[in-house]
C-alpha positions in Angstrom: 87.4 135.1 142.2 88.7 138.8 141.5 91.8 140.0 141.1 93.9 143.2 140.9 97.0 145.4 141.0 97.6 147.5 143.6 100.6 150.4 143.4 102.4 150.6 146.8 104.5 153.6 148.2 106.6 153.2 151.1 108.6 155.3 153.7 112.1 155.6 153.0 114.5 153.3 154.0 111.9 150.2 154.8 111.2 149.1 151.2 113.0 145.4 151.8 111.0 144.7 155.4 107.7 146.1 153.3 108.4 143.7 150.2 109.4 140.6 152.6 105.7 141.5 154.3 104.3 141.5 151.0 105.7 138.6 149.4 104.0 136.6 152.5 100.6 137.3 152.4 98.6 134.3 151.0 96.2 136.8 148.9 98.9 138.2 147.4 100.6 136.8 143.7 103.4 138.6 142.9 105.0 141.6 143.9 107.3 143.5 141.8 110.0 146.2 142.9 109.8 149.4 140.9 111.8 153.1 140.6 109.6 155.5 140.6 106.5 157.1 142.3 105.7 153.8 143.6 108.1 151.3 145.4 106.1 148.2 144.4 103.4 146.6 142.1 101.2 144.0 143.8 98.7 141.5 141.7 96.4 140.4 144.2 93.1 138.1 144.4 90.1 137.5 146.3 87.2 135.8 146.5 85.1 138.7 145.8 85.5 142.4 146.1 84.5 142.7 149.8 87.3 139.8 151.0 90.3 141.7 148.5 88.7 145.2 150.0 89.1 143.7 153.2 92.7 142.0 152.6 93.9 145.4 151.4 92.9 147.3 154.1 93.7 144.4 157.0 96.9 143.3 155.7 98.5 145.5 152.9 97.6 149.0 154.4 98.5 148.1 158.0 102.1 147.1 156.8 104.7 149.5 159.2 106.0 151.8 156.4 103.1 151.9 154.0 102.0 155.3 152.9 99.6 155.3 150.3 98.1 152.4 148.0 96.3 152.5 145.2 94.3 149.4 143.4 93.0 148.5 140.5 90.2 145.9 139.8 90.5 143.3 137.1 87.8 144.3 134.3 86.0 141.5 132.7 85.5 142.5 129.0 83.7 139.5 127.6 86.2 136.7 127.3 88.7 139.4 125.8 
């Protein structure tokens, strides 16, 4: 299992329909509302990094309204 965060921007005006979309998605944990650059912080899982890649691009990215995402990848530090 992996799992990451992933910073969402959105067109004006759609951030409710986007965060409804996001909420649903089975990969997806939580999502967060933020002010800001970003409209939305997304902790996310797969099963490894091609199926999150895949989820991302598939599901998150093809969201009406989504402009730009950027995600980062769970590090494992040894046991930190």
């Amino acid at each position: 299992m992996v799992f990451g965060f992933m910073m969402v921007k959105c067109d004006v005006a759609v951030e409710h329909e986007v965060f409804n979309k996001l909420k649903a998605l089975e990969f997806v944990i939580e999502a967060y509302p933020l002010l800001g650059e970003y409209d939305f912080i997304v902790h996310v899982k797969g099963n490894d990094p091609e199926d999150l890649a895949n989820n991302i691009i598939g599901q998150i990215r093809s969201i009406p309204g989504v402009m730009h995402t950027e995600t980062f990848i769970e590090s494992n530090l040894g046991g930190m």
